[in-house]
C-alpha positions in Angstrom: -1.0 37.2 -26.2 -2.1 35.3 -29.1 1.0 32.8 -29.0 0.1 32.0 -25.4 -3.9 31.6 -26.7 -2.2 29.3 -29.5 0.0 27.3 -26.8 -3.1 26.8 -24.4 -5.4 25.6 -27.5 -3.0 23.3 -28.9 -2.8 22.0 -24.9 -6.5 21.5 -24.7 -6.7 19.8 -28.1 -3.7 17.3 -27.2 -5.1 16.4 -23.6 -8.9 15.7 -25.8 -7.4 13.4 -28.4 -5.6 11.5 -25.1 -9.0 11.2 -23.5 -10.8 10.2 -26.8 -8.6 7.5 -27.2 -8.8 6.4 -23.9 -12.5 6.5 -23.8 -12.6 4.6 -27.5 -10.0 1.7 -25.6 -12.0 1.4 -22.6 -14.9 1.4 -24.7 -14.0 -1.5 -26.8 -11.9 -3.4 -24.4 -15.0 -3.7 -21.8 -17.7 -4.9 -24.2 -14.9 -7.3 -25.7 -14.6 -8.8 -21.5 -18.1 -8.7 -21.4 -18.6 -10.8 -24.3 -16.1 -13.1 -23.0 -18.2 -12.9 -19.5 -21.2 -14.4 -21.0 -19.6 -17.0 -22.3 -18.4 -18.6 -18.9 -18.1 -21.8 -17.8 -18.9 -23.9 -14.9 -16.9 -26.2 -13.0 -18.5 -29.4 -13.0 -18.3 -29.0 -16.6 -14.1 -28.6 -16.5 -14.2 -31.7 -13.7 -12.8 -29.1 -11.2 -13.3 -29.6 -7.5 -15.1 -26.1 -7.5 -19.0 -25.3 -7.0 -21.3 -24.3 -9.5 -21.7 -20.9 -8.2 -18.6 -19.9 -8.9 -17.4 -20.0 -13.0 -14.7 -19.3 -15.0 -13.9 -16.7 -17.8 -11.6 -15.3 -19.7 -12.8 -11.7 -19.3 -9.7 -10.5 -17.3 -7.6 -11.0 -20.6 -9.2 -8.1 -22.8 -8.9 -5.8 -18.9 -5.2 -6.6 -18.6 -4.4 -5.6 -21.6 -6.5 -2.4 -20.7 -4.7 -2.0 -18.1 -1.0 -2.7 -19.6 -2.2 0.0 -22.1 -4.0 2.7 -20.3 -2.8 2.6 -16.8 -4.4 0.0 -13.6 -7.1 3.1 -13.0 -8.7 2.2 -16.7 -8.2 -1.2 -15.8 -10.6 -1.0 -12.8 -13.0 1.4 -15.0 -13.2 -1.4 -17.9 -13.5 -3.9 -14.6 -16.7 -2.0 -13.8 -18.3 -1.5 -17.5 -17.6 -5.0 -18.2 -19.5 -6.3 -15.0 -22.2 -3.5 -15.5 -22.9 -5.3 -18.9 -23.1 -8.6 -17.3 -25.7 -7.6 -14.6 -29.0 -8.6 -17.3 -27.8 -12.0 -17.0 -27.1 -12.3 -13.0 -28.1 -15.5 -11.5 -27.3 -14.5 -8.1 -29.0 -10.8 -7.9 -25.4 -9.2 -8.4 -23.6 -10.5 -6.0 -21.8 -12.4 -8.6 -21.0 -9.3 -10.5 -19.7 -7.7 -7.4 -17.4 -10.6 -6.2 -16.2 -10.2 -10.3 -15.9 -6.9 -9.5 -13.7 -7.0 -6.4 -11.4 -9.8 -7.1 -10.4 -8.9 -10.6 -10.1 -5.0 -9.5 -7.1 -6.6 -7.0 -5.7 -8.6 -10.2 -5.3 -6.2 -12.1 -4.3 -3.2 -10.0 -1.5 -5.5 -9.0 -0.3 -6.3 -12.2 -0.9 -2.7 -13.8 1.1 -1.4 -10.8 4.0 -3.4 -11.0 4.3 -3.0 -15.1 4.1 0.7 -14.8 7.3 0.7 -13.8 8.8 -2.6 -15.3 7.0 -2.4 -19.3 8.6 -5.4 -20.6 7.6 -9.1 -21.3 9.6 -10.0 -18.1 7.8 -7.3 -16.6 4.2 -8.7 -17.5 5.2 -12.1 -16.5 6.3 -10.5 -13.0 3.4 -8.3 -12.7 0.6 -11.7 -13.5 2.5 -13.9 -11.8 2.3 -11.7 -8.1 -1.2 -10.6 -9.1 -2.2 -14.1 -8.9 -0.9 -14.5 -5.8 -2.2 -11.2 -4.2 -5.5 -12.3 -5.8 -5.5 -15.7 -4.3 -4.7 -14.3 -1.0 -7.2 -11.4 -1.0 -9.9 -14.0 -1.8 -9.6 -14.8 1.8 -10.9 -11.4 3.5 -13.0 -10.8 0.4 -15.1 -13.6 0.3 -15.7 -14.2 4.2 -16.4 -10.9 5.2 -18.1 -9.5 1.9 -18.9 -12.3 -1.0 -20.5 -15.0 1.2 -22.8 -13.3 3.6 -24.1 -10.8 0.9 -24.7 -14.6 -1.5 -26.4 -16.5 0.9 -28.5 -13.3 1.7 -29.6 -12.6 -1.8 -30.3 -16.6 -2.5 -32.2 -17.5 0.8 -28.9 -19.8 1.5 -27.3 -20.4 5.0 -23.4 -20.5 5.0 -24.0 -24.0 6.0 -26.0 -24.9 2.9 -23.4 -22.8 0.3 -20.6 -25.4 2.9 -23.2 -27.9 1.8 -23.3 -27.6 -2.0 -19.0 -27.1 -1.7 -19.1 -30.3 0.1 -20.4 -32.5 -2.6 -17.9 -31.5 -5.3 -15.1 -31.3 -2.8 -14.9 -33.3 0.3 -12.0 -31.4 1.6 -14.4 -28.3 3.1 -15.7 -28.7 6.1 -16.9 -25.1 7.2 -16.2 -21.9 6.5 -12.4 -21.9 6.9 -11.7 -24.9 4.7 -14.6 -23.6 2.3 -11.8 -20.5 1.4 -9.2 -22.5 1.7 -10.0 -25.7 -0.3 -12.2 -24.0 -3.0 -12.0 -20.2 -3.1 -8.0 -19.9 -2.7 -7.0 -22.8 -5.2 -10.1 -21.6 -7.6 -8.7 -17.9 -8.0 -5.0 -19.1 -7.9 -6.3 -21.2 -11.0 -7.9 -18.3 -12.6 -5.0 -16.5 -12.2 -2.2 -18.8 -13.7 -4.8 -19.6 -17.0 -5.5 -15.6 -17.7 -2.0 -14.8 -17.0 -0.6 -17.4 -19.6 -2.9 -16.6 -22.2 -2.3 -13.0 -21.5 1.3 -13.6 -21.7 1.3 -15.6 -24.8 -1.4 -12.7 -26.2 0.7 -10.0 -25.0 3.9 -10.5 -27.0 2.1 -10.0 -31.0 0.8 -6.8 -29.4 3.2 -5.5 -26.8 4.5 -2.5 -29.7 0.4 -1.2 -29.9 0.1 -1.6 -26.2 3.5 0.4 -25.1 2.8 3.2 -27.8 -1.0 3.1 -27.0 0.5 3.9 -23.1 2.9 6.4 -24.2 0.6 8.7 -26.4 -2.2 8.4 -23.7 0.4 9.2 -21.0 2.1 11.6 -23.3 0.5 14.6 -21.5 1.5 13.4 -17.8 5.6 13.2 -19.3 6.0 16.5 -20.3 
């Protein structure tokens, strides 16, 4: 009796120093990608073809590597904290939180999928480089049916006015169709190729703490 008691403590206190450290990673991974969120950057001021309303951070660097270490479901959770932290700075009443949300959710449950089974450098250059096209592609669906109608509803805009303000900085769109496919496509396919080389290049100091970080918080679900 009291070496099964001893067996089942010893259980419980393993599985809570797993969660502890997963919380303490989350924790510190999402307010480092939410620091790097408020410090994004707009277009115009990069000379990029892209509207104001959408910017660019590197706040999907600090989440991949959450999710490399932890697993792609810790890498949606720090998705959410990190855009939660961001909402007392929205310009756009959240919707620009949510489209964060969304798109980088796809990137890196992609890439935290595919080097869950493949935990190599090769295997994190795999994983990024079909995230970014998954991304790219899902910006598609995402932003027609979800992204757009809920922005132009929370800023008073028509689509044709959000076609509008894409038409000055990019002749190319025309309406809706060439609005995803000149500006939203290109824009995350961008994103994607610029986080996943700095991740790459950030990944290889760190790969040993990342791989032993995922083994002793995975230690529980191996045995």
């Amino acid at each position: 009796m009291s070496v099964s008691q001893t067996t089942v403590k010893a259980g419980s206190q393993a599985a809570r120093k797993i969660m502890i450290r997963r919380i303490c990673s989350c924790g510190i991974l999402s307010a480092l990608a939410a620091i790097l969120m408020y410090l994004e950057i707009k277009p115009s001021l990069l000379l990029l073809p892209f509207p104001d309303f959408l910017a660019f951070d590197f706040s999907e660097i600090p989440v991949l590597i959450g999710t490399f270490a932890l697993g792609p479901v810790w890498g949606v959770v720090i998705e959410l904290i990190k855009n939660l932290l961001h909402l007392p700075a929205t310009g756009t009443m959240g919707v620009g939180e949510l489209s964060n949300f969304l798109t980088g959710s796809i990137f890196v449950l992609t890439a935290g999928l595919i080097y869950r089974k493949i935990r190599t450098k090769k295997g994190t250059a795999v994983s990024m480089a079909v995230a970014t096209v998954v991304l790219a592609a899902a910006s598609v669906p995402v932003n027609a049916f979800i992204n757009l109608p809920f922005y132009a509803t929370a800023m008073g805009f028509t689509l044709d006015k959000v076609i509008g303000m894409s038409n000055a900085v990019n002749p190319l769109v025309k309406d809706q169709i060439s609005l995803l496919l000149a500006v939203f496509v290109p824009f995350n396919l961008l994103k994607g190729i610029v986080v996943g080389l700095v991740t790459f290049f950030v990944y290889k100091p760190i790969s040993k703490l990342i791989n032993k970080t995922y083994d002793q918080t995975h230690a529980k679900a191996k045995k």
